[in-house]
C-alpha positions as CSV (number, residue, x, y, z in Angstrom):
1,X,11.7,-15.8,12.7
2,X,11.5,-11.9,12.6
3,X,10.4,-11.0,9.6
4,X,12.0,-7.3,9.5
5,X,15.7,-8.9,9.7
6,X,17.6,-9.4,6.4
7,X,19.1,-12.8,7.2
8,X,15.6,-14.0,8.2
9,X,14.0,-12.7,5.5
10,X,16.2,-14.2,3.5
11,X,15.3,-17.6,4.9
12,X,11.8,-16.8,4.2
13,X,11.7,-15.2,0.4
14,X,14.5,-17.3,-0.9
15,X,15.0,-20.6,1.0
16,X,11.2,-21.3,2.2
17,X,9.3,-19.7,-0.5
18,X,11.8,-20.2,-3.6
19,X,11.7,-16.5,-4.7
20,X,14.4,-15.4,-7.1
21,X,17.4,-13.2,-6.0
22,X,16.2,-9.5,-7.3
23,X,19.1,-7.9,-5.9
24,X,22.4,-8.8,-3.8
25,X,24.3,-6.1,-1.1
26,X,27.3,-4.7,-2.7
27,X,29.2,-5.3,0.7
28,X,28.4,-8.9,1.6
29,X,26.8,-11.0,-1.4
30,X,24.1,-11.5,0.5
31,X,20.4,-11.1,-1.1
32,X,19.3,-7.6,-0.9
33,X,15.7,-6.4,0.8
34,X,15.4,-2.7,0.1
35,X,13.3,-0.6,-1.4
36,X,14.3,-0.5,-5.2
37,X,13.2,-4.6,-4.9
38,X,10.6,-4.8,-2.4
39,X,7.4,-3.6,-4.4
40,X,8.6,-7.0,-6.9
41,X,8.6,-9.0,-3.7
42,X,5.0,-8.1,-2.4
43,X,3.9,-8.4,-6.3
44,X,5.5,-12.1,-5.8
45,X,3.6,-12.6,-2.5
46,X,-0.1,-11.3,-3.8
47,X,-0.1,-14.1,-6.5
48,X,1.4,-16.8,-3.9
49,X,-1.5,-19.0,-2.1
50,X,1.0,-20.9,0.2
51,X,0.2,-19.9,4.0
52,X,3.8,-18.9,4.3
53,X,2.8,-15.9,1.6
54,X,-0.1,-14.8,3.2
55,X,1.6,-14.8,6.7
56,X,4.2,-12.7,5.5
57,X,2.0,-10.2,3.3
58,X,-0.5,-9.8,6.7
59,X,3.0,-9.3,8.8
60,X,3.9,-6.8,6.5
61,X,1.0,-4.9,6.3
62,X,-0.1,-4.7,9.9
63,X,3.8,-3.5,10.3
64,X,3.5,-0.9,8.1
65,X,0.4,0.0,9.5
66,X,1.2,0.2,12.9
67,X,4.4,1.8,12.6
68,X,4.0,4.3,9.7
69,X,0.6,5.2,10.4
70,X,-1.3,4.5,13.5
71,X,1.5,5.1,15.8
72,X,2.6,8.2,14.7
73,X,-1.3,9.5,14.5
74,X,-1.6,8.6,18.0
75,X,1.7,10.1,19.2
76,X,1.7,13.2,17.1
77,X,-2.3,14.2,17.4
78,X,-2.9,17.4,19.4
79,X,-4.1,17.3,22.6
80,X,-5.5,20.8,22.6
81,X,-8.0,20.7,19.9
82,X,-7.5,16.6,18.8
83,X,-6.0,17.7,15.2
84,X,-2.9,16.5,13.0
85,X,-0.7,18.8,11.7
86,X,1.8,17.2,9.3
87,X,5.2,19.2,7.8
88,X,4.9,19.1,3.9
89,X,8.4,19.5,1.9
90,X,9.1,20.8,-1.8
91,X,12.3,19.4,-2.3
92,X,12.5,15.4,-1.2
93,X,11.6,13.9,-3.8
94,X,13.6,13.8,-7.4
95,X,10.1,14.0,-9.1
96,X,8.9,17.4,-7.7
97,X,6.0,16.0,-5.6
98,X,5.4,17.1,-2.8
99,X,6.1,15.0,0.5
100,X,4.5,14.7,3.9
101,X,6.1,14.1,7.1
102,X,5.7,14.4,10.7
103,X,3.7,12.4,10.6
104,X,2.9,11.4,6.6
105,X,-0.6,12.0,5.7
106,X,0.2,10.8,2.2
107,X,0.5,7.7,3.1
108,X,-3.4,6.9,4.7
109,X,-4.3,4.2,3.2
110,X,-7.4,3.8,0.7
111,X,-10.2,1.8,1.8
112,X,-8.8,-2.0,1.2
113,X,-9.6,-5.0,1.2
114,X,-7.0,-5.7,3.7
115,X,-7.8,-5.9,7.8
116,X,-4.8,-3.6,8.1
117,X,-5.9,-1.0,6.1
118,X,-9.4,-1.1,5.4
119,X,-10.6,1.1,8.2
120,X,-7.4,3.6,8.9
121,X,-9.6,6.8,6.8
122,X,-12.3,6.0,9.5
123,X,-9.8,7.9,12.5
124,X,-10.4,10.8,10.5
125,X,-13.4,12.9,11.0
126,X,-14.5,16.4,9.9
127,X,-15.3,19.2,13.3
128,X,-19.2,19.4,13.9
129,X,-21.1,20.6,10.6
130,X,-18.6,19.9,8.4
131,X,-18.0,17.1,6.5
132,X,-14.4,16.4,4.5
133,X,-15.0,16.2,0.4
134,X,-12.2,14.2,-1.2
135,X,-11.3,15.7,-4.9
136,X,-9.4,13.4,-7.0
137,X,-7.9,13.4,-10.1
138,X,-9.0,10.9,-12.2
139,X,-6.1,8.9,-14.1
140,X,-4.2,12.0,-14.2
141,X,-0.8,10.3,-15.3
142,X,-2.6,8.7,-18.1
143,X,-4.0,11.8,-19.5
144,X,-1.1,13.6,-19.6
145,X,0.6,11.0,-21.3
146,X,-2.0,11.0,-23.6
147,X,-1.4,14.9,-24.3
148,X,1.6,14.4,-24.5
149,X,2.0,11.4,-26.9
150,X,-0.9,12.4,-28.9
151,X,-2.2,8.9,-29.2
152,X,-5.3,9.1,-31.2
153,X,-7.4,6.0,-29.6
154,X,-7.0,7.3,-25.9
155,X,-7.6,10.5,-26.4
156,X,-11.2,10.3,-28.0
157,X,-11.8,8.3,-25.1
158,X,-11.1,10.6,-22.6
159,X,-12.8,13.3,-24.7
160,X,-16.0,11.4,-24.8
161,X,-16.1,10.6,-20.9
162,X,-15.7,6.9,-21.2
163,X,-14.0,4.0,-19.1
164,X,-9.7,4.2,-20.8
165,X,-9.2,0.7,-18.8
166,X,-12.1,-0.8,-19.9
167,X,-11.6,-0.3,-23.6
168,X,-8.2,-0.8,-23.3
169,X,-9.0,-4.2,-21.9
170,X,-11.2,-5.0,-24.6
171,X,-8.9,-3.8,-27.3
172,X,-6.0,-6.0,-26.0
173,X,-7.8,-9.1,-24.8
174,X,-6.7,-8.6,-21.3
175,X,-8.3,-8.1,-18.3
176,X,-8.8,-4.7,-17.1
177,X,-6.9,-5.2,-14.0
178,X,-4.1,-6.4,-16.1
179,X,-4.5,-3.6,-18.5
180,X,-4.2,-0.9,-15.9
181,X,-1.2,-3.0,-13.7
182,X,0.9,-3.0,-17.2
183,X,0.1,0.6,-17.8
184,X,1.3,1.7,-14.8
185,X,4.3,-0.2,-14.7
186,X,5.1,1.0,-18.0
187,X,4.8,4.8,-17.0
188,X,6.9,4.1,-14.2
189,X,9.9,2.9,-16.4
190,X,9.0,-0.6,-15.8
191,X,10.8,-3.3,-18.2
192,X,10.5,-6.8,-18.9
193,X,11.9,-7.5,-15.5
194,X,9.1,-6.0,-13.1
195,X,6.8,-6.9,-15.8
196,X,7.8,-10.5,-15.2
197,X,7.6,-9.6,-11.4
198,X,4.1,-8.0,-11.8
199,X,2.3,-10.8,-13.6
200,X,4.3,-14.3,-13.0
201,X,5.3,-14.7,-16.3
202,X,8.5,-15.6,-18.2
203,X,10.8,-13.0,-20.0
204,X,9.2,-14.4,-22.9
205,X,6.1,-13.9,-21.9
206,X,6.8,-10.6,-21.0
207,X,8.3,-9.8,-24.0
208,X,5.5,-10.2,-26.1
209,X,3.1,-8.2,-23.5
210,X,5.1,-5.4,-24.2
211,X,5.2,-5.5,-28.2
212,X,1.3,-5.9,-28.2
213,X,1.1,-3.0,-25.8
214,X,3.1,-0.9,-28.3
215,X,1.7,-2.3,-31.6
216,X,-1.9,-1.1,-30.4
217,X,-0.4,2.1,-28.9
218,X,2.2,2.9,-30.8
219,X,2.1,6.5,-29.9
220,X,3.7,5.8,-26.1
221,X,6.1,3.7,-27.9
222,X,7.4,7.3,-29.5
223,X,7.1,8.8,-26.5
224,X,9.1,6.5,-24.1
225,X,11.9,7.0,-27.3
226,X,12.1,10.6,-27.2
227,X,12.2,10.9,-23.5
228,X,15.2,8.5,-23.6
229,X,17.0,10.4,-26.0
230,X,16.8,13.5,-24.6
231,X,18.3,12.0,-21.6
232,X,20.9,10.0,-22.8
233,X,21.8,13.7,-25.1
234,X,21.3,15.8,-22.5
235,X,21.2,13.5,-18.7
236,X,17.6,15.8,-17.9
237,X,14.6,15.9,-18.9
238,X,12.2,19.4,-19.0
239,X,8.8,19.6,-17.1
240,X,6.3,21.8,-18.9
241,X,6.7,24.3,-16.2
242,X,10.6,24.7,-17.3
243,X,11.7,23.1,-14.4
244,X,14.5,19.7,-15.1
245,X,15.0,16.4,-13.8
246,X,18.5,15.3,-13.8
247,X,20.0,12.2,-14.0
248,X,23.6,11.5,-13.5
249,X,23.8,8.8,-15.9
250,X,22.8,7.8,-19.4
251,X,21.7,4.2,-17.9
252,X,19.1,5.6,-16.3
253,X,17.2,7.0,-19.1
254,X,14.5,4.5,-18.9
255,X,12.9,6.6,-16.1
256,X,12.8,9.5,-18.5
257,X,9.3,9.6,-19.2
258,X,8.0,8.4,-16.0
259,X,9.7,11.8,-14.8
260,X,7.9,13.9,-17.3
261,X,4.9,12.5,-16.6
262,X,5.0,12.0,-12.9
263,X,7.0,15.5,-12.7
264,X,4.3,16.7,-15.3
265,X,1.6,15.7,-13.0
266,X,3.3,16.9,-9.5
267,X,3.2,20.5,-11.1
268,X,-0.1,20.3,-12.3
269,X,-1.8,19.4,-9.1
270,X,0.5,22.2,-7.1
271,X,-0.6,24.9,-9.4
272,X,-4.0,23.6,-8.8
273,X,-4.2,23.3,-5.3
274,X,-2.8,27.7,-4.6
275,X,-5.6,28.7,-7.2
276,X,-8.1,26.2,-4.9
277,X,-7.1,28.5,-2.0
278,X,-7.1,31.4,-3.4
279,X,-10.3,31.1,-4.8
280,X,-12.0,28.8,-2.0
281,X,-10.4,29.4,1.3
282,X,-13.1,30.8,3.9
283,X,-14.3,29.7,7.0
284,X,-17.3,27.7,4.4
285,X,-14.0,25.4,2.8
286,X,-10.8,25.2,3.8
287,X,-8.0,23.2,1.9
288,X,-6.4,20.5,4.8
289,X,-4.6,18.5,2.2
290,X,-2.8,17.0,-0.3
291,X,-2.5,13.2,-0.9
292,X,-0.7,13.1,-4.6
293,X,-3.5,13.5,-7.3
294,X,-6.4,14.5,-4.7
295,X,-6.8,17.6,-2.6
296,X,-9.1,16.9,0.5
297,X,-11.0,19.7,1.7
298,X,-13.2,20.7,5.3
299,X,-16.5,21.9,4.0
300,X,-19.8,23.2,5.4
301,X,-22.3,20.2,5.5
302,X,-24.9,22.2,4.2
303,X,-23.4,23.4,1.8
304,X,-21.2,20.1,0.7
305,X,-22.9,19.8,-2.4
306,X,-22.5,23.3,-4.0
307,X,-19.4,23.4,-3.0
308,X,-18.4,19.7,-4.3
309,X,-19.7,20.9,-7.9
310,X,-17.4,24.3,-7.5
311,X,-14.1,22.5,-7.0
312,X,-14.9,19.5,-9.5
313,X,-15.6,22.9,-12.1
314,X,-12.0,24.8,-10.8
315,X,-9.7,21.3,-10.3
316,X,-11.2,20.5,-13.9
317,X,-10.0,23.0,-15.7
318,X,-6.5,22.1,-15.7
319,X,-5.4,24.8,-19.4
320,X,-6.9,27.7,-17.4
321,X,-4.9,27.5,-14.3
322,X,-1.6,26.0,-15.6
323,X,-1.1,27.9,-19.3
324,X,-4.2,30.7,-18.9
325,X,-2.5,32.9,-21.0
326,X,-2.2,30.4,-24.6
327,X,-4.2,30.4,-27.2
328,X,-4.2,27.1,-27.3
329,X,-4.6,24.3,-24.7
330,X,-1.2,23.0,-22.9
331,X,-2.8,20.0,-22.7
332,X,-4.4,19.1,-25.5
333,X,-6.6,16.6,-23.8
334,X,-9.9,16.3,-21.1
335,X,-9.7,16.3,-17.4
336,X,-12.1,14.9,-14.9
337,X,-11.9,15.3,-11.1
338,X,-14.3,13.0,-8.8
339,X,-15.7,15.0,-5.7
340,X,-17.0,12.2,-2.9
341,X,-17.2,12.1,1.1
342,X,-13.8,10.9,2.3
């Protein structure tokens, strides 16, 4: 079997494993495998203990590894002076972020649990005296839609410094992984559907995830509603800088406030990153990248750690840069960047 073709993949997800049809090709009726159904799939295949699953998950991984990242880094790395050099674009994605190619440096993967993944940051090392800081944002989505639904609960959380999933985990009765897997799904326009996908459960089941979700937060609840509206009035939605996401039809107003949060966060972390180089660049610290909600910088070793505190101080302070000019905070909520060695 190869694993990469549709008509043995469908052998595998639907006839060997039992996995539902998600999605079937307009042309020939046949079960779909692209990417709007995919991240469902590899949900499907983390909870699945049969050999089968864990086959195809390590297939898929080292795939991805090996032709996404490692073979492009090899190909594309300079021979003069051993550096990458990746192309970043303003305008392919419909959410404003900004995207990487040539090769894509967005896409380095974390430090995993996974064999295919867990070392790939490793290939990257700072030139002699440096070291490389990573400064990310921390839950950046979730504060913003925290500002911008107001919702009492998170925000004193955030203003006091103190773990969002955890409390939310032990305010719903759910563990904390499952706390922040339904969050994010519902930021993301998620609905009963992928949540069914994300945790193995029955629409039912489902169902009533959501409506404790929204009884305890109630505020997101008014959010996702207004975002719809304003998209099934209007077919956009406004970022806070003024700039729109468009949608071309009213069905797709459930991604509404994933795009003004998502969009929301995409300008954020652009307007950051020119006041970080205009206000850090030097031959001391130098800006290399960005990877979504973290900026990785090339600092001085010896001076790593005055230099880790100065961009945790700028990155933090999220009202100056963005809306210096207000009286009152665009964001009426608390930011917090973590600074370590990448």
């Amino acid at each position: 079997l190869n694993p990469a073709s549709n008509k043995d993949m469908q052998e595998v997800f639907i006839e060997r494993l039992g996995l539902p049809i998600l999605k079937k090709s307009e042309k020939t009726g046949a079960p779909s495998f692209d990417k709007s159904v995919m991240p469902e799939y590899e949900a499907m295949l983390d909870r699945d203990d049969r050999q089968e699953a864990k086959l195809l998950k390590a297939y898929r991984g080292w795939n991805t590894a090996v032709g996404l990242l490692l073979r492009p880094y090899s190909l594309l790395t300079s021979k003069v002076d051993g550096r990458l050099r990746t192309e970043y674009t303003t305008h392919q994605t419909v959410t404003g972020r900004l995207s990487s190619r040539n090769p894509n440096l967005q896409q380095i993967s974390k430090d995993g649990g996974s064999p295919w993944n867990d070392r790939i940051k490793q290939c990257f090392v700072a030139r002699e005296g440096y070291v490389l800081l990573s400064a990310d944002y921390s839950q950046l989505e979730l504060r913003l839609a925290t500002a911008y639904s107001q919702e009492p609960a998170l925000l004193q959380i955030f203003e006091e410094g103190r773990d969002v999933f955890t409390e939310m985990a032990e305010e719903m009765g759910w563990p904390r992984q499952r706390v922040k897997t339904f969050v994010y799904s519902v930021q993301y326009g998620g609905g009963v559907k992928r949540i069914m996908s994300a945790f193995g459960v029955t629409k039912r089941e489902a169902e009533k995830l959501r409506r404790d979700f929204y009884r305890r937060y109630p505020y997101f609840r008014a959010l996702e509603d207004r975002c719809k509206e304003m998209v099934a009035k209007d077919r956009r939605i406004k970022i806070w800088t003024g700039r729109y996401r468009h949608f071309q039809y009213e069905s797709e107003s459930y991604k509404a406030m994933n795009s003004l949060i998502q969009g929301g966060a995409a300008d954020v972390v652009d307007r950051v990153m020119v006041h970080a180089m205009k206000n850090l660049d030097s031959e001391d610290c130098r800006l290399l990248l960005q990877v979504h909600d973290a900026l990785v910088f090339e600092v001085r070793e010896d001076l790593a750690e005055e230099y880790s505190g100065r961009i945790q101080t700028l990155m933090e302070d999220v009202n100056g840069i963005c809306a210096p000019d207000l009286d009152e905070p665009l964001f009426p909520v608390t930011f917090a960047v973590e600074v370590s060695e990448w």
